[in-house]
N, CA, C and O atoms as a DFTB+ gen file, in Angstrom:
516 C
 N C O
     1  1      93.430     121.797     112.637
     2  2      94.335     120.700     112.346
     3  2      95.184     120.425     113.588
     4  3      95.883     121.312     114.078
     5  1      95.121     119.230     114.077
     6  2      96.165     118.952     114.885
     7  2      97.579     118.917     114.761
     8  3      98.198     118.824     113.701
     9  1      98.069     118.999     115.937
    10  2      99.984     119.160     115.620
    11  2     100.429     117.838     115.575
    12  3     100.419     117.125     116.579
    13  1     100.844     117.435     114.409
    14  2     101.404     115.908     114.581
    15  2     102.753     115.518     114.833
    16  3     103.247     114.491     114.367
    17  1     103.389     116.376     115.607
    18  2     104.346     116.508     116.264
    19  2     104.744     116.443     117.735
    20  3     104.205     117.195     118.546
    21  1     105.587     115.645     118.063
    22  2     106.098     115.934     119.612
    23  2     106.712     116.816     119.826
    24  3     107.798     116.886     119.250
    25  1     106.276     117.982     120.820
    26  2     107.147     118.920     120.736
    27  2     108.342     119.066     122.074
    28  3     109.137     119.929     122.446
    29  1     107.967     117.782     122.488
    30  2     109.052     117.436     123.525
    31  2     110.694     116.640     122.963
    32  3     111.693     116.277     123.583
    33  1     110.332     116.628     121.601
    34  2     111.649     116.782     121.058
    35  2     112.642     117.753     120.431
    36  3     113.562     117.418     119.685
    37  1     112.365     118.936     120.801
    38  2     112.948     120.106     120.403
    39  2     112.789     121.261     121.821
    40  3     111.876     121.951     122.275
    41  1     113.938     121.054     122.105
    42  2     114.217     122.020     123.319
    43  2     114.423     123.220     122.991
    44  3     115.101     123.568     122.024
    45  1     113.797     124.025     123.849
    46  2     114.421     125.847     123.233
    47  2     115.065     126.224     124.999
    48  3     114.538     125.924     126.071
    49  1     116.404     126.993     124.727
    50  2     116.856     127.463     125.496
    51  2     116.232     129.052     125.570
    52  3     115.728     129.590     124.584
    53  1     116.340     129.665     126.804
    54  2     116.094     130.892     127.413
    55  2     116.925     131.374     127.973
    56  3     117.630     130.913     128.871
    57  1     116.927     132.795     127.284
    58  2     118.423     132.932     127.660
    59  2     117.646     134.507     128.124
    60  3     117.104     135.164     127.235
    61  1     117.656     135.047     129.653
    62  2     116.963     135.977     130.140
    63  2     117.604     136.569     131.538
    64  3     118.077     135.714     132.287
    65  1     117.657     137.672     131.885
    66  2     118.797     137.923     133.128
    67  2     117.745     137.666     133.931
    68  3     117.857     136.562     134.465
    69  1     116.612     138.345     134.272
    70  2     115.770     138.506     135.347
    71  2     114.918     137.120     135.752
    72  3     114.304     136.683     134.778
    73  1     114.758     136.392     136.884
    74  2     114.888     135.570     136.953
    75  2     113.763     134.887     137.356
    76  3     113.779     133.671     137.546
    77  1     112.566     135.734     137.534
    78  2     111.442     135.781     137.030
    79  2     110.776     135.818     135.808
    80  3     109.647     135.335     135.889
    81  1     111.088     136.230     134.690
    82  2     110.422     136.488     133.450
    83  2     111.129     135.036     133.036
    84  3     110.396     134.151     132.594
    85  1     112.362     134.830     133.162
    86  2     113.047     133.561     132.639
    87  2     112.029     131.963     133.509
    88  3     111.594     130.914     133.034
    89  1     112.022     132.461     134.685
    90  2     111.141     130.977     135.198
    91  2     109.541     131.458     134.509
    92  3     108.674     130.586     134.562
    93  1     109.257     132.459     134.043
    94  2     107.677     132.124     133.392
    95  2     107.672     131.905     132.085
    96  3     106.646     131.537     131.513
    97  1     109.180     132.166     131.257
    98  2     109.583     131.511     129.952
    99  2     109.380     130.146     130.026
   100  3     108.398     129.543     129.593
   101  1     110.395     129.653     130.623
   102  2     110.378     128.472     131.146
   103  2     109.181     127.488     131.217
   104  3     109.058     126.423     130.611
   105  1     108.326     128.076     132.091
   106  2     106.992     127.257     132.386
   107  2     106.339     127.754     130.730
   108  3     106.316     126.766     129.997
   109  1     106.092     128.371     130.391
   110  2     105.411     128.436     129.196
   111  2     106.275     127.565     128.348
   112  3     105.495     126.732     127.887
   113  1     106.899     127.436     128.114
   114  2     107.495     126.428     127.293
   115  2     107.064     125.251     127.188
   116  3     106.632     124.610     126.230
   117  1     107.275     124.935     128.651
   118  2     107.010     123.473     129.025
   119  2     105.773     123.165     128.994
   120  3     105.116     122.252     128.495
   121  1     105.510     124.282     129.746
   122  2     103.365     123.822     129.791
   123  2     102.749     123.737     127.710
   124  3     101.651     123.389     127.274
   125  1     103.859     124.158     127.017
   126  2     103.570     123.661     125.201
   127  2     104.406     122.582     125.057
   128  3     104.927     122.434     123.952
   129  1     104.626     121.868     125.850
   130  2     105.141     120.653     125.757
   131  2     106.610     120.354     125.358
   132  3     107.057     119.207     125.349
   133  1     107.383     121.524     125.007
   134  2     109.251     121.512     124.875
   135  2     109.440     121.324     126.079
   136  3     108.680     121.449     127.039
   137  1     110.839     120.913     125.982
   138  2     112.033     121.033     126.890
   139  2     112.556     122.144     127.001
   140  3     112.930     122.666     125.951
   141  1     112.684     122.597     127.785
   142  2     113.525     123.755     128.684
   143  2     114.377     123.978     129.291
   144  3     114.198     123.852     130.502
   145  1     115.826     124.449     128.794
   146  2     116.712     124.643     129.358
   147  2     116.896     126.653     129.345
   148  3     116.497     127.563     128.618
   149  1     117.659     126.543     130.504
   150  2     117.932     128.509     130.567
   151  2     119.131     128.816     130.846
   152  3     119.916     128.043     131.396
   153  1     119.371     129.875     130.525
   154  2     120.732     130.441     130.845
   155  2     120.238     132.100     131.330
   156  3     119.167     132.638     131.048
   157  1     121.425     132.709     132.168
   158  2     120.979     134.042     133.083
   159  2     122.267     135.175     131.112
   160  3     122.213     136.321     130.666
   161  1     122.576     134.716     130.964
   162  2     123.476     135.436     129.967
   163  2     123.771     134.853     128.840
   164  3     123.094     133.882     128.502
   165  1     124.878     135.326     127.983
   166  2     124.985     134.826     126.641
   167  2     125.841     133.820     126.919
   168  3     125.601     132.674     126.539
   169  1     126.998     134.155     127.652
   170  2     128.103     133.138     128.241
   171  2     127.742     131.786     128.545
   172  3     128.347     130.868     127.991
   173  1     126.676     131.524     129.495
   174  2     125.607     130.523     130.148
   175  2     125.305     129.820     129.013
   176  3     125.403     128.595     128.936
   177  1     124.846     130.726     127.898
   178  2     124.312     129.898     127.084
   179  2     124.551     129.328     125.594
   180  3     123.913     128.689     124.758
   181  1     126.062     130.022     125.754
   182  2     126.956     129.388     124.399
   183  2     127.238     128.120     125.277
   184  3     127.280     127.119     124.562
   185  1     127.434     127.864     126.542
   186  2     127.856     126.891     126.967
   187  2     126.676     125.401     126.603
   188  3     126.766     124.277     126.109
   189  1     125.446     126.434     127.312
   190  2     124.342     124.989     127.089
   191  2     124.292     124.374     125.832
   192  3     124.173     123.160     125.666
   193  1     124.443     125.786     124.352
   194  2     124.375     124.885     123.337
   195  2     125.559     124.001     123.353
   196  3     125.140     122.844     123.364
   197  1     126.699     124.025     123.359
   198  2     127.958     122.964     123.331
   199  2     127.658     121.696     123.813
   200  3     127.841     120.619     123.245
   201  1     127.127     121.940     125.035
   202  2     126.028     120.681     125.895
   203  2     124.897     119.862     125.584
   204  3     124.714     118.699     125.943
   205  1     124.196     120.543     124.920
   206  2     122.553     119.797     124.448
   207  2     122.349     120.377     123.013
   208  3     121.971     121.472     122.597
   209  1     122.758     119.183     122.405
   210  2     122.441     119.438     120.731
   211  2     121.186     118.864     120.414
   212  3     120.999     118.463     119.265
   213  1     120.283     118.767     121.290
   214  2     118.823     118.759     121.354
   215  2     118.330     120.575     121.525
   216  3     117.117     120.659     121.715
   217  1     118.879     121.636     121.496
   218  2     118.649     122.541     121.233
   219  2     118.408     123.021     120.480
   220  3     119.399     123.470     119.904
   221  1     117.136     123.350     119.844
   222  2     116.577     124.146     118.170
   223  2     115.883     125.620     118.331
   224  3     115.520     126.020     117.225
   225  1     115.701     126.201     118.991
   226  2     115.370     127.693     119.584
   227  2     116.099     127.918     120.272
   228  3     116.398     127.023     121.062
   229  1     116.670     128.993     120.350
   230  2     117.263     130.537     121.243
   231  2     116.360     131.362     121.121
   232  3     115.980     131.863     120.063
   233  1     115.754     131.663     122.716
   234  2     114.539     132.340     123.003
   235  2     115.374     133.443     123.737
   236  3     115.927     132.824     124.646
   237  1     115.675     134.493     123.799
   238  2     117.069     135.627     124.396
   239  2     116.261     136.575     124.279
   240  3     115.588     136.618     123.250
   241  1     116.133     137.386     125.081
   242  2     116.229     139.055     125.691
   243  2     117.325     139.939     124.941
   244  3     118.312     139.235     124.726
   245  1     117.476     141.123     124.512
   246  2     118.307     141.766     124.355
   247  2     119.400     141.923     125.012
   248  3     120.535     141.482     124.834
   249  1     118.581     143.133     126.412
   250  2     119.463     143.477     127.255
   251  2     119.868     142.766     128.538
   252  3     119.247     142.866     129.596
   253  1     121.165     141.909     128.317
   254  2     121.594     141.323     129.550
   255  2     122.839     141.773     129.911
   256  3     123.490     142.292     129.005
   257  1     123.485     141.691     131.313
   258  2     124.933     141.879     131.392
   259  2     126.178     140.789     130.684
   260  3     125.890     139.692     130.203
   261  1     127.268     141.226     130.729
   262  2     127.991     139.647     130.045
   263  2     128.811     140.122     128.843
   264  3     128.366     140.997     128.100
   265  1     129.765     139.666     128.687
   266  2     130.068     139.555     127.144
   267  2     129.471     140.077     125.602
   268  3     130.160     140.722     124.811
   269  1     128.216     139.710     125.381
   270  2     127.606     140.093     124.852
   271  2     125.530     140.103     124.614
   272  3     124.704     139.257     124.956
   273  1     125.389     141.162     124.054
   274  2     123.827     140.919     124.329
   275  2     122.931     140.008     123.772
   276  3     123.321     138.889     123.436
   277  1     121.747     140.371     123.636
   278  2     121.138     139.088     122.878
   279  2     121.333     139.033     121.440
   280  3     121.405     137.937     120.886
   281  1     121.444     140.363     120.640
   282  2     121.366     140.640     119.626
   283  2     122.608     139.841     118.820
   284  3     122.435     139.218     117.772
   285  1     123.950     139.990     119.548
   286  2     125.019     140.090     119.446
   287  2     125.161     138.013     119.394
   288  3     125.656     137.290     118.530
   289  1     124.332     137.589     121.011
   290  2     124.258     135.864     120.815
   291  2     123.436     135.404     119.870
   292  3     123.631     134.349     119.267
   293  1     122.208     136.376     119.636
   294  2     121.549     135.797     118.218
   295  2     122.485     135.622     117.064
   296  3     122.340     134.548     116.482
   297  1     123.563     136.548     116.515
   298  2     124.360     136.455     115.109
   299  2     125.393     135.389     115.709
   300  3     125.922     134.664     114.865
   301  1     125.704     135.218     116.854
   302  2     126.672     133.841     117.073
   303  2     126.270     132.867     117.254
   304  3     127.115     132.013     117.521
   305  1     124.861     132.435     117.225
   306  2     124.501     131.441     117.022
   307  2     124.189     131.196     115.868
   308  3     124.940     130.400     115.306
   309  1     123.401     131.560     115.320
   310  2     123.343     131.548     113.622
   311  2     124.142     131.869     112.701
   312  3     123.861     132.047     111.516
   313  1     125.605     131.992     113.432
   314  2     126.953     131.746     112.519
   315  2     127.263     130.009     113.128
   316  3     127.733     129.246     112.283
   317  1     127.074     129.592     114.156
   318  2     127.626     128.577     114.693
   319  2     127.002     127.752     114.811
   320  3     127.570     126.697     115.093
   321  1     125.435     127.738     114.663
   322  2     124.036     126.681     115.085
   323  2     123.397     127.250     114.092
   324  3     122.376     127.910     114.284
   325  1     123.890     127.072     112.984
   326  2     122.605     127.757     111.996
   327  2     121.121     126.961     111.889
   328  3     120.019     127.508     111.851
   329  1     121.322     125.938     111.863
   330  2     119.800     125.265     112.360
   331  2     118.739     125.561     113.360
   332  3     117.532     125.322     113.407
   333  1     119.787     126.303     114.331
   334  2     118.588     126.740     115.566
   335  2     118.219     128.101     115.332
   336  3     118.828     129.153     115.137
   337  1     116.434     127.565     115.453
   338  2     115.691     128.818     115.243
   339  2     116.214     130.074     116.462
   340  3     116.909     130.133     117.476
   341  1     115.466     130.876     115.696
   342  2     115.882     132.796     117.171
   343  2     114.790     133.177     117.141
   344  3     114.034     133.225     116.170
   345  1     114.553     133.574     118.518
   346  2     113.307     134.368     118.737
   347  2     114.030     135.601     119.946
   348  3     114.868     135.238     120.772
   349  1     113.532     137.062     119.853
   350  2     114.640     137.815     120.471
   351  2     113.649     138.348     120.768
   352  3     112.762     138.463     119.922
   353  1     113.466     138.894     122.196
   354  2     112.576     140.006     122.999
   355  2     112.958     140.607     123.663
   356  3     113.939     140.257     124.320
   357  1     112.294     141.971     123.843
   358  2     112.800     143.103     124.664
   359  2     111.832     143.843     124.880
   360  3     110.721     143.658     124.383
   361  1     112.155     144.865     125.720
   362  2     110.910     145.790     126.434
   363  2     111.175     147.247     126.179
   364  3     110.378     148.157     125.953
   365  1     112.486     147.251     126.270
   366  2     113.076     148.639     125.709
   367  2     113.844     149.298     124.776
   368  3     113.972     150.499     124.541
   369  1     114.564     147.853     124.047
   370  2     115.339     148.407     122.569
   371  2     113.974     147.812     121.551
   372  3     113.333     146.762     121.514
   373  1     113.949     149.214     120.723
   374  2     113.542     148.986     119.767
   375  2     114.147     148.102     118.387
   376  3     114.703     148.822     117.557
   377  1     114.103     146.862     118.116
   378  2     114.832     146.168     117.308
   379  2     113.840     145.825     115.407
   380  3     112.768     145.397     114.981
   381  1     115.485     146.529     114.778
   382  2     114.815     146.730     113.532
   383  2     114.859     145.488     112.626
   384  3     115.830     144.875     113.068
   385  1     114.351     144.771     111.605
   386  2     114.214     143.412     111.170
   387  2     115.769     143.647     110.538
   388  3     116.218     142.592     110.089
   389  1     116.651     144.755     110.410
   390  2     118.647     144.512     109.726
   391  2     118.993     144.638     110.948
   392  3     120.128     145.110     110.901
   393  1     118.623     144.465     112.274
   394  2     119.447     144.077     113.962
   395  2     118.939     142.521     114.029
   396  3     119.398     141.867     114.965
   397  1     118.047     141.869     113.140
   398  2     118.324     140.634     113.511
   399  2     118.711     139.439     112.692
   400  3     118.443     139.645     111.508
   401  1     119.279     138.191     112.918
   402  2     119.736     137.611     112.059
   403  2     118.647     136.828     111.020
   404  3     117.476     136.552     111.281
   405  1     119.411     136.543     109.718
   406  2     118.367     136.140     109.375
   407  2     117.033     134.728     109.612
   408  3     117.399     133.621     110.006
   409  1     115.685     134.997     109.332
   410  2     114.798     134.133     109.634
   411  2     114.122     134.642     111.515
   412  3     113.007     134.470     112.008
   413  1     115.191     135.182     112.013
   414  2     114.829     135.602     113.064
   415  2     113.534     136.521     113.539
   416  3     113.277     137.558     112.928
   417  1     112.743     136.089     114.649
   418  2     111.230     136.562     114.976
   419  2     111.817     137.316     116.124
   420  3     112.725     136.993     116.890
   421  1     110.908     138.659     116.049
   422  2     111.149     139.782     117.547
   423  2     109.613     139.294     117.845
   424  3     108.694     138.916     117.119
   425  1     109.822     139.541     119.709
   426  2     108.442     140.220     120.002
   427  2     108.960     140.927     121.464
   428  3     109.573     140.566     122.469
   429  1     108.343     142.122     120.955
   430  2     107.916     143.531     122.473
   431  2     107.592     142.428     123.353
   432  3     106.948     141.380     123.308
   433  1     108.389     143.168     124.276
   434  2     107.689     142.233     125.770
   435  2     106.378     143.737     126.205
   436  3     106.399     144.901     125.806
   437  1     105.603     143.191     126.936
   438  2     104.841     142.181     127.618
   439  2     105.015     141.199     126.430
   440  3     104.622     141.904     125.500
   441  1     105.353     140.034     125.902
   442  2     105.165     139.734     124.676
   443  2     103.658     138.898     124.962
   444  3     103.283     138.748     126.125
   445  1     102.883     138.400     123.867
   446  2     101.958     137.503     124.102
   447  2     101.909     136.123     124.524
   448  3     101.879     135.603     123.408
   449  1     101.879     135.121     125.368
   450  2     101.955     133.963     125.481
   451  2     101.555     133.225     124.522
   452  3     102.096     132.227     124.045
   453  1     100.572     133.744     124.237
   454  2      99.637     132.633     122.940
   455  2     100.760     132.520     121.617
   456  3     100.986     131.440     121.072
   457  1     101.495     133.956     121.151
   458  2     101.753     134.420     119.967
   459  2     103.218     133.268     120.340
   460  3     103.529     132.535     119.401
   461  1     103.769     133.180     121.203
   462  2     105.513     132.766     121.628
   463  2     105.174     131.173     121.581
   464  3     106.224     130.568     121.362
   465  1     104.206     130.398     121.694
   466  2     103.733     128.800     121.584
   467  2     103.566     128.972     120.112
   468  3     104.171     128.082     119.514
   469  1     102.763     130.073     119.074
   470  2     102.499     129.937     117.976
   471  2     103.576     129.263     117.353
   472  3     103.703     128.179     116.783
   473  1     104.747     130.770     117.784
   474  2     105.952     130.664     117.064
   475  2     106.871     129.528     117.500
   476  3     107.973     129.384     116.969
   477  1     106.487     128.830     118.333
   478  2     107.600     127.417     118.569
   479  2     106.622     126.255     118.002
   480  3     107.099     125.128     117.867
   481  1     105.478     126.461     117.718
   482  2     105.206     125.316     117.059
   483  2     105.160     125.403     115.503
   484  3     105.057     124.539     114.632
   485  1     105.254     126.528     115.476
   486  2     105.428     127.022     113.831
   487  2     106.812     126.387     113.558
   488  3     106.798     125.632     112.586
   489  1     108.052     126.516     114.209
   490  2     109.198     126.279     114.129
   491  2     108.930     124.998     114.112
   492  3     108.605     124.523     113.023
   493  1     108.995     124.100     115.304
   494  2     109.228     122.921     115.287
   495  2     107.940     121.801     114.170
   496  3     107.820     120.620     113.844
   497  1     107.410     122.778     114.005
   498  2     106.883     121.829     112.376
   499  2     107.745     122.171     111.119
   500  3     107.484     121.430     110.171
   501  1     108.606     123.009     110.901
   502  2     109.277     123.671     109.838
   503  2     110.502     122.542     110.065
   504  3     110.950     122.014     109.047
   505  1     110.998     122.195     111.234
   506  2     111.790     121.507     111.602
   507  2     111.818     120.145     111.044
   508  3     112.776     119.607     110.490
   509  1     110.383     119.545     111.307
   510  2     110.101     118.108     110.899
   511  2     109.991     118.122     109.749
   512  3     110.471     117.079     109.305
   513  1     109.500     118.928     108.757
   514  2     109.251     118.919     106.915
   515  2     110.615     118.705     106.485
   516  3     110.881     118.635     105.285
């Protein structure tokens, strides 16, 4: 079945310290046809949402420096953006499904490319219904 959706209307932010894994977030995003915006921390990226309410994913890393981690910007966004989907990855905290907020998707990094397009087009059709 085809996607009868544009998925260049639903931006997901990336919110990733290392600044490599964040520019190949990035391009994977885009190369599935979203918009892409990033932030290096949580700070960065309470700001972008305030900025672009074309934002419907928070794509975040756990462990970053800053204020607070990903875990911590996942429950403040989904107290404050409850509409925007979460997707939370990490390589070294093990994260249990009561560390994340609800509706929220983990994936282990290396994570899969294929599986991280699944899950944003899964979203942004959940979006349009």
């Amino acid at each position: 079945m085809a996607q009868s959706f544009d998925p260049s209307r639903y931006a997901v932010l990336i919110v990733e310290d290392d600044a490599l894994v964040r520019a190949e977030a990035v391009d994977l995003c885009e190369e599935a046809g979203f918009t892409a915006y990033e932030a290096k921390n949580a700070d960065q990226a309470i700001r972008m949402l305030e900025r672009h309410s074309d934002i419907r994913v928070l794509f975040t890393d756990v462990e970053m420096p800053g204020t607070m981690d990903g875990l911590k910007l996942a429950r403040a966004v989904r107290d404050r953006w409850p509409p925007v989907a979460i997707i939370v990855t990490s390589g070294r905290v093990k994260v249990e499904t009561t560390d994340m907020p609800e509706n929220g998707l983990f994936f282990a990094k290396p994570y899969p490319p294929r599986g991280i397009i699944k899950a944003l087009y899964d979203i942004a059709a959940q979006i349009q219904n």
